[in-house]
Each structure stands twice: as C-alpha cells, then as structure tokens.
VEXLO-644178 format. One record per atom (N, C-alpha, C): x, y, z; residue in one letter. Coordinates in steps of 0.001 Angstrom, whole numbers, padded with zeros to 6 digits, always signed. Layout:
// VEXLO-644178
XYZA/...
// end
This chain:
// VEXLO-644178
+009103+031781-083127X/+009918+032126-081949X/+009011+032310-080734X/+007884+032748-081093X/+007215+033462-079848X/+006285+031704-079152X/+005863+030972-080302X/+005838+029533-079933X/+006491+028666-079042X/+008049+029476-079244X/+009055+028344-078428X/+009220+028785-077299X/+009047+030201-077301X/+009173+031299-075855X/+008037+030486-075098X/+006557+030415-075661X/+005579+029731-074740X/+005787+028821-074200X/+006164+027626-075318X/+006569+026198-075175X/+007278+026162-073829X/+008327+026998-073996X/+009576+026920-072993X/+008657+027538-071436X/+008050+028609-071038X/+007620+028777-069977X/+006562+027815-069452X/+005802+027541-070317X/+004721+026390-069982X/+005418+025304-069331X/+006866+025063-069851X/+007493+023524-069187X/+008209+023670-068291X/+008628+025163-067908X/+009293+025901-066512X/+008406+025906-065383X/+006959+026530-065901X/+005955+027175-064888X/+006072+025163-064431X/+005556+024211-065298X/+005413+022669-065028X/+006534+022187-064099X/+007691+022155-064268X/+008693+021899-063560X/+008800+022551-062138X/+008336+024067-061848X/+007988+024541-060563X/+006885+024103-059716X/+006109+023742-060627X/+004821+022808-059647X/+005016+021839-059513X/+005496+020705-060127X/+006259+019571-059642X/+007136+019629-058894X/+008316+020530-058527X/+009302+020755-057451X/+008309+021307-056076X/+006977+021955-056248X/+006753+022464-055201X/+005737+021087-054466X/+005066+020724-055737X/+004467+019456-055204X/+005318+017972-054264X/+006806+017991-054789X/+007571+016996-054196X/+007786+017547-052856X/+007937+018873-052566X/+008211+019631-051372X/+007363+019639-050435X/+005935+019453-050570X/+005132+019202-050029X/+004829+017762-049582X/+005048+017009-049972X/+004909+015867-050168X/+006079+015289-049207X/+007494+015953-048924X/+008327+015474-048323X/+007942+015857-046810X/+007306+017484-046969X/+007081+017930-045589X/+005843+017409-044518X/+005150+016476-045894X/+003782+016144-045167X/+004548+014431-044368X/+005708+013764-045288X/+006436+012857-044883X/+007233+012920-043439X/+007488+013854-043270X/+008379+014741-042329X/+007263+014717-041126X/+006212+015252-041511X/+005184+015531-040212X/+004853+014323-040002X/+004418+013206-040986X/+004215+011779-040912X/+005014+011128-039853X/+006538+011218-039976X/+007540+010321-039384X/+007695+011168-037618X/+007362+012773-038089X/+007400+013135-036391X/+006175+012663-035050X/+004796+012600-036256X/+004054+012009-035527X/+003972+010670-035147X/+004490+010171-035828X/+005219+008437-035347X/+005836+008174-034314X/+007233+009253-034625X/+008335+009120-033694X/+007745+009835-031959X/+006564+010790-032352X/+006132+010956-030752X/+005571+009956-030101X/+004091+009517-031362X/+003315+008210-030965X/+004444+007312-030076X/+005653+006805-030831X/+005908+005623-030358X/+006898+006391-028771X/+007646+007372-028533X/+007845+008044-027587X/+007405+008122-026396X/+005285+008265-027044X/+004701+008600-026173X/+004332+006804-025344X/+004893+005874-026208X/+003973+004544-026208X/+005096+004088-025114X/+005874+004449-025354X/+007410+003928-024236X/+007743+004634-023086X/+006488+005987-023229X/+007202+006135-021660X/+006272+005604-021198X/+004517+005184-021838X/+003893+005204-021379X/+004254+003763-020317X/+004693+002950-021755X/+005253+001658-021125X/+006091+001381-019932X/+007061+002594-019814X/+007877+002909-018349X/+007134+002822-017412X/+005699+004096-017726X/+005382+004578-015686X/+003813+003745-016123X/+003308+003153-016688X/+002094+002113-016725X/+002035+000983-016882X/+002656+000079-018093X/+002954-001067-018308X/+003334-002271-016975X/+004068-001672-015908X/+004374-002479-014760X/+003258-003191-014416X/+002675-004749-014095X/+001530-005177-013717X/+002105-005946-012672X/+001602-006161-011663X/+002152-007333-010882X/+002225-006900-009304X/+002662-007586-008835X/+002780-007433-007227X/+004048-007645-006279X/+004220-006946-005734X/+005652-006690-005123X/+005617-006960-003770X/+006470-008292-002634X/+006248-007902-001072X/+007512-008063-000599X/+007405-007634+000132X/+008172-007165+001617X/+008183-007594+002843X/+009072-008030+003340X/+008730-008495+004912X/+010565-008793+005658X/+010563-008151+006888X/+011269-007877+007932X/+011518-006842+009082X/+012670-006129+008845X/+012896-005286+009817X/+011741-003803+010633X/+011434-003959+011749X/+010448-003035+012327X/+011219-001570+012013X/+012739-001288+012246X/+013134-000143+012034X/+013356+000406+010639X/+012579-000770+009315X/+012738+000286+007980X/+011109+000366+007879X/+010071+000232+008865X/+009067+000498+008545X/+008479+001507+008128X/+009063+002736+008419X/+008944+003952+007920X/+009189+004173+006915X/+010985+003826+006319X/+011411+003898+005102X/+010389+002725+003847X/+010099+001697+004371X/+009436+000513+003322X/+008113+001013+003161X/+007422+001943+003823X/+005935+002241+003742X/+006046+003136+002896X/+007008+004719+002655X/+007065+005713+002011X/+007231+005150+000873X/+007998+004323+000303X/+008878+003940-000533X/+008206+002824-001411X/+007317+002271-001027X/+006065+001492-001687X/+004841+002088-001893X/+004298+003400-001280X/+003361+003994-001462X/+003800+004841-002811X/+004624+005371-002730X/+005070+006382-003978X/+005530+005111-005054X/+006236+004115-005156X/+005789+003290-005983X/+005109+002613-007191X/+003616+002795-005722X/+002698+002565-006261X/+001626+003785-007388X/+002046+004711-006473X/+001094+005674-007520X/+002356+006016-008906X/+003703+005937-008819X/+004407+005682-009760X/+003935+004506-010943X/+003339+003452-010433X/+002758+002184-011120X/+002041+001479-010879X/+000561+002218-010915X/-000634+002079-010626X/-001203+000360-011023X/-000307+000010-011543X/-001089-001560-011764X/-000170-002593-011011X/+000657-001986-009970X/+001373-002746-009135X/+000908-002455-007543X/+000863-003508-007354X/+000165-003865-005627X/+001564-004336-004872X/+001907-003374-004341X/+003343-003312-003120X/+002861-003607-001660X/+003167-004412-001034X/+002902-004980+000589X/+004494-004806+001463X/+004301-004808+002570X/+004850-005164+003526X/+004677-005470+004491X/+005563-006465+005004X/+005057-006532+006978X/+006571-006342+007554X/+006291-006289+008944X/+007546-005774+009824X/+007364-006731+011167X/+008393-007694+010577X/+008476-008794+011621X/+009894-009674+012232X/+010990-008470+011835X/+012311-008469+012670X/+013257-008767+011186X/+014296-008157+011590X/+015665-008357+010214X/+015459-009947+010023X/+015887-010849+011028X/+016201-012185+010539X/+015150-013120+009972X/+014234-012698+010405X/+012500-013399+009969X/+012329-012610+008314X/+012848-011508+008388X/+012660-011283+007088X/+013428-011667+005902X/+014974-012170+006215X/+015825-012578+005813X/+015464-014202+005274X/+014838-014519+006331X/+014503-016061+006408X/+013189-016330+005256X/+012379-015203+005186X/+011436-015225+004615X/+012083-015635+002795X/+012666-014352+002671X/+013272-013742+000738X/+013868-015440+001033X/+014615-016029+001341X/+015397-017222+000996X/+014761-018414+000855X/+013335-018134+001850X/+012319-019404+001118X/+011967-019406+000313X/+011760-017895-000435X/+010693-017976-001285X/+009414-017172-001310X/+009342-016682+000344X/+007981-016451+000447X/+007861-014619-000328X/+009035-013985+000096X/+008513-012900-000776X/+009618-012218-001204X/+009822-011260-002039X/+010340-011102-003194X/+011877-010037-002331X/+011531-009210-001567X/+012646-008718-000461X/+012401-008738+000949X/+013826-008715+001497X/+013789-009468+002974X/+014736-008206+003329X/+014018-007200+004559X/+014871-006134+005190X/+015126-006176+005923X/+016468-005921+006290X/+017599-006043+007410X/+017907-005031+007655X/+018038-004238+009378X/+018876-003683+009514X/+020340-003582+010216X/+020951-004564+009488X/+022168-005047+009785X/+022589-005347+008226X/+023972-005552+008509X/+024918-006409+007501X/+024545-007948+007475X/+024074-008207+006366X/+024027-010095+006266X/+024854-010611+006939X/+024660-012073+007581X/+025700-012547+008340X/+025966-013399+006922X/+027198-013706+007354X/+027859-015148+006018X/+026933-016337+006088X/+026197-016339+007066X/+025398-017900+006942X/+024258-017406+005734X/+023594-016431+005880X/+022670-016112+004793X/+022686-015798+003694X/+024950-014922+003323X/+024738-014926+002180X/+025116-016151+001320X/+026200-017247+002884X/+025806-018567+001688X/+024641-019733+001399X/+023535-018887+001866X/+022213-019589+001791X/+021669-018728+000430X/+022524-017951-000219X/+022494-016990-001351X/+021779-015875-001549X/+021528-014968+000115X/+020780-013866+000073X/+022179-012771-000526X/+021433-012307-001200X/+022430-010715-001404X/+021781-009372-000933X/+023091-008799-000555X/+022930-007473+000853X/+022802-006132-000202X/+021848-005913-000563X/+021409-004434-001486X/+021600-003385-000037X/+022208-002398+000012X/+022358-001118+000859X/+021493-000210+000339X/+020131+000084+000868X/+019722+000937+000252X/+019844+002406+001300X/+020469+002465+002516X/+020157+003601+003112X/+021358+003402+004519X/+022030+004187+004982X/+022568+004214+006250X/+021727+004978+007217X/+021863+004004+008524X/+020729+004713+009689X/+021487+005119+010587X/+021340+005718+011514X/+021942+006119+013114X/+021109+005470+014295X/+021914+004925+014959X/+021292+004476+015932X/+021468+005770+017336X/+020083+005924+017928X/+020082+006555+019115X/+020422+006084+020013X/+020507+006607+021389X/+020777+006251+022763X/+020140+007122+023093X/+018893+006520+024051X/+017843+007331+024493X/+017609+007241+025966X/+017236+008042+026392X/+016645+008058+028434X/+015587+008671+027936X/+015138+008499+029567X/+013965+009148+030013X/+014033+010685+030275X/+013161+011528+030041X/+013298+013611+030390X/+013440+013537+031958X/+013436+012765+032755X/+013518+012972+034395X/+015440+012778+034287X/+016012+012050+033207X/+017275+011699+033713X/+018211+013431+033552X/+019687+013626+034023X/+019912+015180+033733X/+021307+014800+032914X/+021326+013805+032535X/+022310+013121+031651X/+022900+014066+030159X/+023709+014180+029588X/+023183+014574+028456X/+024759+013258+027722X/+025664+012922+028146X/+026473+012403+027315X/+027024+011271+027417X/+027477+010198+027242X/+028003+008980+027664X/+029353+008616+026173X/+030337+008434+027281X/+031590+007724+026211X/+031097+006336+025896X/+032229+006177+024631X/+031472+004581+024389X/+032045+003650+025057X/+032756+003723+026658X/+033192+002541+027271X/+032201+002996+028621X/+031612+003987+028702X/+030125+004158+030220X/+029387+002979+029558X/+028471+003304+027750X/+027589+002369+026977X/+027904+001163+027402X/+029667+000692+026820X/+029655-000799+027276X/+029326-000930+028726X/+029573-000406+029744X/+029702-000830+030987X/+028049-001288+031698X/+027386-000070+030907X/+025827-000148+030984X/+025407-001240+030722X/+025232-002010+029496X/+024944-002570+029143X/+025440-003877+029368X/+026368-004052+029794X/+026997-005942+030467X/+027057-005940+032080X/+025942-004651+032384X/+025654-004578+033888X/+026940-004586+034583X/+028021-003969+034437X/+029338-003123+035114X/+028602-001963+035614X/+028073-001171+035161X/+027454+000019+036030X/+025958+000057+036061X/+025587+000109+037349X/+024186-000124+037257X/+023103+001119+038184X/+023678+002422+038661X/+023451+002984+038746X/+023906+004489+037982X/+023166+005218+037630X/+022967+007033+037067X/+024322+007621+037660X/+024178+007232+039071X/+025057+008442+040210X/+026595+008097+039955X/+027011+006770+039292X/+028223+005855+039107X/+028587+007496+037531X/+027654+007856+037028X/+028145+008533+035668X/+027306+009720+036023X/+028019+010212+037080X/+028029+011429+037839X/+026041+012021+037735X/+025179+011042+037274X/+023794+011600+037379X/+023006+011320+039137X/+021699+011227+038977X/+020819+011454+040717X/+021384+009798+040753X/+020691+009240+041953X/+020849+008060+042692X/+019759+007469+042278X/+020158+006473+041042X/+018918+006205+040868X/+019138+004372+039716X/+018740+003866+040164X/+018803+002601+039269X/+018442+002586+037956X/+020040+002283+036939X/+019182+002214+035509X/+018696+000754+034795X/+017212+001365+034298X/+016683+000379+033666X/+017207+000259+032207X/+017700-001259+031976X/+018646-001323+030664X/+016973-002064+029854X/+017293-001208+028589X/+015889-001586+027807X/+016681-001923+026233X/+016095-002999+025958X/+016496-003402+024266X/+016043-003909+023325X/+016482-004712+022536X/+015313-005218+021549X/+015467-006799+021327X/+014362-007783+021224X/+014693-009277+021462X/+015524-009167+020479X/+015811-010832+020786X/+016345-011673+019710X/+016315-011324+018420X/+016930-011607+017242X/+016706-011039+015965X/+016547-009902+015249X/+016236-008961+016503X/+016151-007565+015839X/+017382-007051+015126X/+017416-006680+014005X/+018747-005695+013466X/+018984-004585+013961X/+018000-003827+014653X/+018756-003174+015001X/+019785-003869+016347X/+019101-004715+017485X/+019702-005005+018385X/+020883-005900+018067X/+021418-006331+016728X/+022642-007041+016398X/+023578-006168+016773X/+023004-004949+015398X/+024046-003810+014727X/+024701-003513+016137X/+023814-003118+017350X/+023902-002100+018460X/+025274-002664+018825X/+024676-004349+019201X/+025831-005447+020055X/+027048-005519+019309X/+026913-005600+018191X/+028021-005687+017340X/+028996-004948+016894X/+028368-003336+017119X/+029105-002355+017011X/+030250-002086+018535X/+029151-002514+019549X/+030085-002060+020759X/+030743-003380+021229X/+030618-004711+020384X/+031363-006084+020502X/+030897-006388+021981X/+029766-006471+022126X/+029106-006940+023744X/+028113-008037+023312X/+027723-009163+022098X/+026982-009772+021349X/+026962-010716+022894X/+027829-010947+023135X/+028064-012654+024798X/+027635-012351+026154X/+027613-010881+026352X/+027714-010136+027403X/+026398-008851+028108X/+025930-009057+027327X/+024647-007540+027615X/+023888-008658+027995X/+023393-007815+029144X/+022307-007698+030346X/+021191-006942+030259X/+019963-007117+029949X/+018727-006460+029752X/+017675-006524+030978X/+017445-005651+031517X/+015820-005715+032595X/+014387-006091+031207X/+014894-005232+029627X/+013428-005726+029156X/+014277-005892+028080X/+013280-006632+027280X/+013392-006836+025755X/+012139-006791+025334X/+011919-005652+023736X/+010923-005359+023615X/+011101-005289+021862X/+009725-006107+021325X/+009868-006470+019991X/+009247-005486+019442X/+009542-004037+019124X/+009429-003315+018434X/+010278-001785+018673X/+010753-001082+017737X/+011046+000011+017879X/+010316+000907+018639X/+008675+000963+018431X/+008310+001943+019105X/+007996+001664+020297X/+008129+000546+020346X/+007793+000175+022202X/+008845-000023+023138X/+010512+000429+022388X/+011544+000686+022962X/+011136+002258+023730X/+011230+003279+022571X/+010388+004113+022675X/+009683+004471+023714X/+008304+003336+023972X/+007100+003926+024779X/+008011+003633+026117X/+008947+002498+026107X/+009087+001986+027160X/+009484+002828+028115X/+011061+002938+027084X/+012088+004298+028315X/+011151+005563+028442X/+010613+005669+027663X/+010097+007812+028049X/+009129+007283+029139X/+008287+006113+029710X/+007263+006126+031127X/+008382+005234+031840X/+009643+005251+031957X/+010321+004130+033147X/+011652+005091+033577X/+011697+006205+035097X/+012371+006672+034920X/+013565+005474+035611X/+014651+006343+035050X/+015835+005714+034678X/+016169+004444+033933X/+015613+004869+033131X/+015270+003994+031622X/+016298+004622+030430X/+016911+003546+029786X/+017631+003916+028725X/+017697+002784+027794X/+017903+003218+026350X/+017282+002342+025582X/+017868+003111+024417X/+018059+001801+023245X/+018267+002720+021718X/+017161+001976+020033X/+017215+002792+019737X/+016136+003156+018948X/+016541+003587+016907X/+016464+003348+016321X/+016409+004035+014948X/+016596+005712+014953X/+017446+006372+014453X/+017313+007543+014478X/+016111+008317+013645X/+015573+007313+013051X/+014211+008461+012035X/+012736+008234+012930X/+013136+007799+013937X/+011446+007607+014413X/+011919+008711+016216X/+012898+009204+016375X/+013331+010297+017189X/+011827+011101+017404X/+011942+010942+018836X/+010661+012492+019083X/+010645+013202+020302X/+009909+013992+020957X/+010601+014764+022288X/+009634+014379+022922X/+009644+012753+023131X/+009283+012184+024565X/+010102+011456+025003X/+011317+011560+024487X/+012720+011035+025107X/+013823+012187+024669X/+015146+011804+025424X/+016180+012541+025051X/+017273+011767+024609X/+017945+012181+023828X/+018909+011570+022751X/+020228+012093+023209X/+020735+011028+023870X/+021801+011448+024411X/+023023+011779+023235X/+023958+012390+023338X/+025620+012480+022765X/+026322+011239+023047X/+026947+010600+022202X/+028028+009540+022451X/+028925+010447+022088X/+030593+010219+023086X/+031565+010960+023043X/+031534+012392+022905X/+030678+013105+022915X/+030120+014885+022348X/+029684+014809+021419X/+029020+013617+020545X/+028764+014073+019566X/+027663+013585+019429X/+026168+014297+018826X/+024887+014310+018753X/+024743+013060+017376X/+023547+012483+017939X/+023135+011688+016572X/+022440+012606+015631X/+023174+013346+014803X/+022185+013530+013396X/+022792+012934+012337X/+022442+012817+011421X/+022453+012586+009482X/+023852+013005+009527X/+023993+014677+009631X/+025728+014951+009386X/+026885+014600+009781X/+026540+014249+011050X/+027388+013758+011938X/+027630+012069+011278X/+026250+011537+011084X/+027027+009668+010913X/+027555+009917+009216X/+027019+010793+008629X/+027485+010972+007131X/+029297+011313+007397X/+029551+011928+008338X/+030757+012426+008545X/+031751+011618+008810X/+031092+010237+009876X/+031739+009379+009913X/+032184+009771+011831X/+031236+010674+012591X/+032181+010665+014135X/+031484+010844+014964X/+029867+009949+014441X/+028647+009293+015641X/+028834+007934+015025X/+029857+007464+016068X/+030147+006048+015801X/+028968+004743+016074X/+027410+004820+016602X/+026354+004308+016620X/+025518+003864+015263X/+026372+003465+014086X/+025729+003466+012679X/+025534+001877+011947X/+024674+001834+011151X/+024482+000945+010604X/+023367+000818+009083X/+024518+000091+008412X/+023344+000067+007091X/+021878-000836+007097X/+020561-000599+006167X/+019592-000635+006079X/+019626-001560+004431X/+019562-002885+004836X/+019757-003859+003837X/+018580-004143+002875X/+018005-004408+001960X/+016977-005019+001118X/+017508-005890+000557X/+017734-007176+001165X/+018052-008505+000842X/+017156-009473-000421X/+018248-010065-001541X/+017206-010636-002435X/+018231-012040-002515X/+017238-012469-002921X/+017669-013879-003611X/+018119-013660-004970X/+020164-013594-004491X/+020514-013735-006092X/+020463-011728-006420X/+021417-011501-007388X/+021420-009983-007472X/+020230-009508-008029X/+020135-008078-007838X/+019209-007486-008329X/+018797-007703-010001X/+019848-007769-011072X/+019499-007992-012349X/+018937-009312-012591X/+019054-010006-011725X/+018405-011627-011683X/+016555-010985-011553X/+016181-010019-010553X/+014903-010251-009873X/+013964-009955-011377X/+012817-010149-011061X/+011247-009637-012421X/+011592-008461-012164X/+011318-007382-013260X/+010769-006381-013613X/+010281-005341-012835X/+009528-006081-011658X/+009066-005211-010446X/+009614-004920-009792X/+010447-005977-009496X/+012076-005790-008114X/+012825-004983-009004X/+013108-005248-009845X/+014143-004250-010683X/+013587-002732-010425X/+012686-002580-011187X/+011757-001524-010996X/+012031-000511-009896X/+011753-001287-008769X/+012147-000767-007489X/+013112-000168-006741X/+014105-001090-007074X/+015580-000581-007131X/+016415+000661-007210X/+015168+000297-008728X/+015728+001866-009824X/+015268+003079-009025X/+013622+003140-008723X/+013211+003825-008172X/+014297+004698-006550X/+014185+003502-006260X/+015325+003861-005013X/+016189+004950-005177X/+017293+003923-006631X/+018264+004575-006624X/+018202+005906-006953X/+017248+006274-007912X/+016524+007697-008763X/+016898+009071-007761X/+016374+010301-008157X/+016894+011239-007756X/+015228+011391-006313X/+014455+011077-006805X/+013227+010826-005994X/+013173+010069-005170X/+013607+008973-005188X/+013897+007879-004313X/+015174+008020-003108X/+015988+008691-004143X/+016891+009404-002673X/+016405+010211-001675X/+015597+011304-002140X/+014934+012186-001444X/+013850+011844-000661X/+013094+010529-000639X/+012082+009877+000198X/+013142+009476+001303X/+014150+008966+001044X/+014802+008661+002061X/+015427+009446+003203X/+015940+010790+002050X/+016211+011376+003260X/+015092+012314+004037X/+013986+012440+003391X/+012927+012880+004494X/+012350+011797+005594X/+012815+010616+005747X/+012774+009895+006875X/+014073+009986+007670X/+014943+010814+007535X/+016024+010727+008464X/+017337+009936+008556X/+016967+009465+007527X/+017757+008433+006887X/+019172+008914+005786X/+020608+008275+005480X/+020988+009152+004766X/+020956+007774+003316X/+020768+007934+001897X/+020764+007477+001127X/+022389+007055+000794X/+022340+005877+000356X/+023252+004831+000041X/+023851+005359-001514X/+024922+005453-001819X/+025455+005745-003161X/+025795+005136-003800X/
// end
C-alpha cells in the first residue's frame, strides 16, 4: 500500500511539473508573439514617418507662399528622405505648369476656370483666404460699401473727397495679369471687362510696399501677409478677419486651390502623403497660424 501511495505522488508531483513546464512555455510564447507584434508595429510606423523617399514640387500662386513654405518645411522634417520645393510664379503659370507635367502641384488662388479643368486639372481646396482692401496711414478712411469698391476700381470715382475723405487723387494699385488673387478680386465684384489700374504689380508684397509709400494709394492684398504699414479698411462695417469670412459677412473671399493632374488617389505616395498631412489635425493648425481658415 505504502508503494502505491509513493507510486501515486511521484506521478502527481510529475504531472505538476509538466503542467508548470507547458505554462511556461506558453508564457515565454506569449512574450515571443508580443515582441513580434511590437517589432512589426514598430516597423510600420516606422514605415509611415521614414519610409517616404522621393521629391515633391510646387509651383504657382505668390499669395500661398506663406501657406506652401510652412507646409513643406514641416513635411519635410515629418519625412526626412523627402525633398519638397516650391516657386511662386502666379495661379495660372502654376496651373499651366501641374498640366504639363512639370511638377507634381499647381497653386491657385482662385477657383479653376473650366478650361483647365477640361485640360484635366483637379481643384483640391486646401484653405479659404480673405482678401484685404488696403490704403495708405495718411488716408482717414476707415470703410467702403461694395458699390464705392466697384466705382473705384472702373475709375467712376477717382477722388478720396467723392467718399467723403481729404482732396486727394486715388492711386488704384493691383495685381497683373494672372494673378489669383487679382481674378478672385475681379470676379467677386464682376468688374473682370472694366477695372482701371494706375499700377500693376507682380507680387503680393509689392502691392503691399506699393500702397503704404503712395499716399492715396489703395490696393488689395491676401489677408495672412496683413501688417501695420497699411490700413485694412471695413467693407460694408465689416473688418477682414478669419471670423468674419468663416461667418460668411466679409464678402472679399476666396478659396486657396492645390491643383493636380487627375484626383488626389491617382497622385505617388508623396502627393498623397501630403494631402493627408494637410488634411491631419497638424496640418490644419499650420494653416490656421498663417491666417488662413482650413478647408473641411
């Protein structure tokens, strides 16, 4: 009896070390498959924010130069093995560019016309802008309805003192040919046949330099490059900020296009990439620290 008593614990105590040995064996399996499942975790995000190789360009509008510089620099340190360019050489030149071929997005700040999107550019919105109406600090102006603007501008009124300001001749200042912003401007106040310019000046900031040294100078401009060497007049009472064109009742607005050949799920990896970035919770927020309000 006392034989079988042994027998019997010897093959119990055996059976507990084999259950503890399988237990071990599952948990070392367990740590096996978690260190896998991080490895490969770690291998896919790595693949997200490193893997990108390649080169990304840009070329058009002078008024997203601000927005296209922020927005490719962060990018880039987002995806250090990608080389992002741009140049700023007017909405339609850039438009003209993405449809040859020459580079991968073409920025507009305007709405595509139908001739380009049936040349098969597509109109990506990445941002709504405000357009200013700016004078010179000598003028004592502070507001203009939007039928004084038209009148200004198709040379119907051509003096300050006509809109109760000093006696003084205004200089009408704008932007050449092709500029988006100078479409949006014409197009918004339907004067495209009719506006009369003393200058035309191929850049935003030299709208800018122009009116703040030419008194009785007035001129409009991008709302994110705004600074207090001009004054920003009110259309109808109402101030150009962000809340106001978000609101919908600073009627001076216009979207900020990144034109591609063909939709975005068509472009490489990089354009896609980009997009995303945009659209991201980071990419909104670059935008709106340029003054800009982000596209939804």
């Amino acid at each position: 009896m006392k034989k079988i008593l042994k027998g019997t614990s010897f093959f119990v105590v055996m059976l507990m070390l084999v259950g503890l040995l399988a237990a071990c064996s599952s948990d070392d399996k367990k740590n096996d498959n978690s260190k896998t499942d991080n490895n490969n975790n770690n291998a896919s995000q790595g693949t997200n924010d490193k893997m990108l190789s390649g080169s990304l360009t840009i070329s058009g509008s002078t008024s997203m130069e601000k927005l296209s510089n922020i927005a490719i620099e962060a990018f880039m340190i987002k995806h250090p093995n990608v080389t992002a360019s741009a140049e700023f050489i007017g909405s339609s030149a850039g438009v003209e560019q993405v449809l040859a071929g020459a580079v991968d997005i073409g920025n507009a700040s305007r709405n595509l016309k139908d001739s380009e999107k049936e040349a098969g550019a597509v109109e990506n919105i990445v941002a709504i802008d405000g357009i200013a109406v700016i004078i010179d600090k000598t003028n004592n102006l502070a507001d203009l309805t939007q039928d004084q603007l038209i009148s200004i501008y198709t040379g119907a009124i051509t003096n300050w003192s006509e809109l109760g300001g000093s006696d003084q001749p205004i200089v009408v200042v704008g932007r050449e040919a092709g500029s988006g912003t100078r479409g949006a401007f014409e197009e918004i106040l339907d004067i495209e046949e009719n506006v009369v310019y003393a200058n035309e000046i191929n850049s935003t900031g030299g709208v800018m330099a122009k009116v703040a040294s030419t008194p009785g100078g007035i001129g409009y401009v991008s709302l994110d490059i705004l600074d207090d060497t001009v004054v920003a007049l009110k259309l109808e009472g109402v101030e150009p900020t962000a809340d106001n064109i978000k609101g919908g009742s600073y009627f001076l607005s216009r979207p900020f296009v990144m034109a591609t050949v063909g939709e975005i799920s068509e472009q490489d990896e990089i354009v896609q990439a980009f997009f995303e970035f945009l659209k991201s919770d980071e990419g909104k927020e670059l935008i709106t620290t340029v003054g800009l309000i982000a596209a939804d």
